[in-house]
LUMNUMI-451226 format. One record per residue (C-alpha): residue in one letter; x, y, z; residue number from 1. Coordinates in steps of 0.5 Angstrom, whole numbers, always signed. Layout:
! LUMNUMI-451226
 aa     X     Y     Z   i
  A     X     Y     Z NUM
...
! end
This chain:
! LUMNUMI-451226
 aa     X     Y     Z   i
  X    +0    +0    +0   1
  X    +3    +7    -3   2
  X    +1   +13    +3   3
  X    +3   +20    -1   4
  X    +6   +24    +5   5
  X    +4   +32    +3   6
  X   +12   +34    +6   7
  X   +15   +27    +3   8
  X   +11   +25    -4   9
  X    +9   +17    -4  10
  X   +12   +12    +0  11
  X   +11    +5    +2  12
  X    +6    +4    +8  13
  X   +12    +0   +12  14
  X   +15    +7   +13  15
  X    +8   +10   +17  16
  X    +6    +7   +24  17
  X    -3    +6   +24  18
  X    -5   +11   +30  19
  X   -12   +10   +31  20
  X   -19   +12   +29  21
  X   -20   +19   +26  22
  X   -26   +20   +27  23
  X   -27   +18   +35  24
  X   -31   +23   +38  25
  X   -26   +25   +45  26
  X   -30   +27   +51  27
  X   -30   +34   +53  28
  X   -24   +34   +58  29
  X   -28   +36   +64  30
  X   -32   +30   +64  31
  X   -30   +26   +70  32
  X   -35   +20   +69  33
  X   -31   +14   +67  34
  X   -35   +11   +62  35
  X   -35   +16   +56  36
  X   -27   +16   +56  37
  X   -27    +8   +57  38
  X   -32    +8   +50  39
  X   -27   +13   +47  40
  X   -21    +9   +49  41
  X   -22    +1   +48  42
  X   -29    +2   +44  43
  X   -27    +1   +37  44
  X   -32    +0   +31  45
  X   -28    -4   +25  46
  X   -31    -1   +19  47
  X   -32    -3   +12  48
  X   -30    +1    +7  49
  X   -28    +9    +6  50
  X   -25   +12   +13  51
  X   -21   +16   +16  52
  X   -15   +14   +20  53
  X    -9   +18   +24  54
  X    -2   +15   +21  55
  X    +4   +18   +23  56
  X   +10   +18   +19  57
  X   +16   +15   +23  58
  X   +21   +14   +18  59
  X   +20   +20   +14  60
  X   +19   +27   +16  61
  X   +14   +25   +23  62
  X    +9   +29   +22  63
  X    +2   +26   +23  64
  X    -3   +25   +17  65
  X   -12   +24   +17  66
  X   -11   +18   +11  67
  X   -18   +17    +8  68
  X   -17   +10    +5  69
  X   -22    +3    +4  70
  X   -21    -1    +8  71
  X   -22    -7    +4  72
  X   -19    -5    -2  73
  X   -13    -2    +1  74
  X   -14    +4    -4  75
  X   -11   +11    -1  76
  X   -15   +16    -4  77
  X   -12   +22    +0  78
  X    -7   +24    +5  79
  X    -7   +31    +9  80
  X    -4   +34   +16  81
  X    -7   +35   +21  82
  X    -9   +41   +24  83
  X    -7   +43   +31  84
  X    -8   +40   +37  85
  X   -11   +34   +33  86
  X   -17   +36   +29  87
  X   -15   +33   +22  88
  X   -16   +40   +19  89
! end
């Protein structure tokens, strides 16, 4: 799988570390109950088709990417930077 890094041009999928789930909602940080942040951090779905995902690339320039790609297919339709403080935008 090809992932093409906005700063490093295409590279191979080996040189990028998986991050997680771009599209978790995080909890508002005064939450104090337990059970939002238990879902946000252990509970995943593991969808079919187009997603976006966190990707960071570690052998490359570092920077962390919103990858929106199939997950059946493999195909990568885009790659961006993400924003600040993690928004993906």
């Amino acid at each position: 799988m090809l992932i093409p890094c906005p700063v490093c041009g295409m590279r191979d999928a080996g040189e990028y570390h998986y991050r997680g789930d771009a599209t978790a909602e995080r909890p508002p940080l005064a939450e104090e109950a337990a059970e939002p942040w238990v879902r946000y951090v252990y509970e995943r779905q593991n969808p079919r088709g187009e997603h976006l995902e966190f990707w960071q690339h570690v052998h490359g320039c570092r920077q962390f990417l919103v990858v929106r790609r199939n997950t059946e297919t493999h195909e990568v339709f885009e790659a961006r930077l993400v924003g600040p403080f993690g928004q993906g935008e």
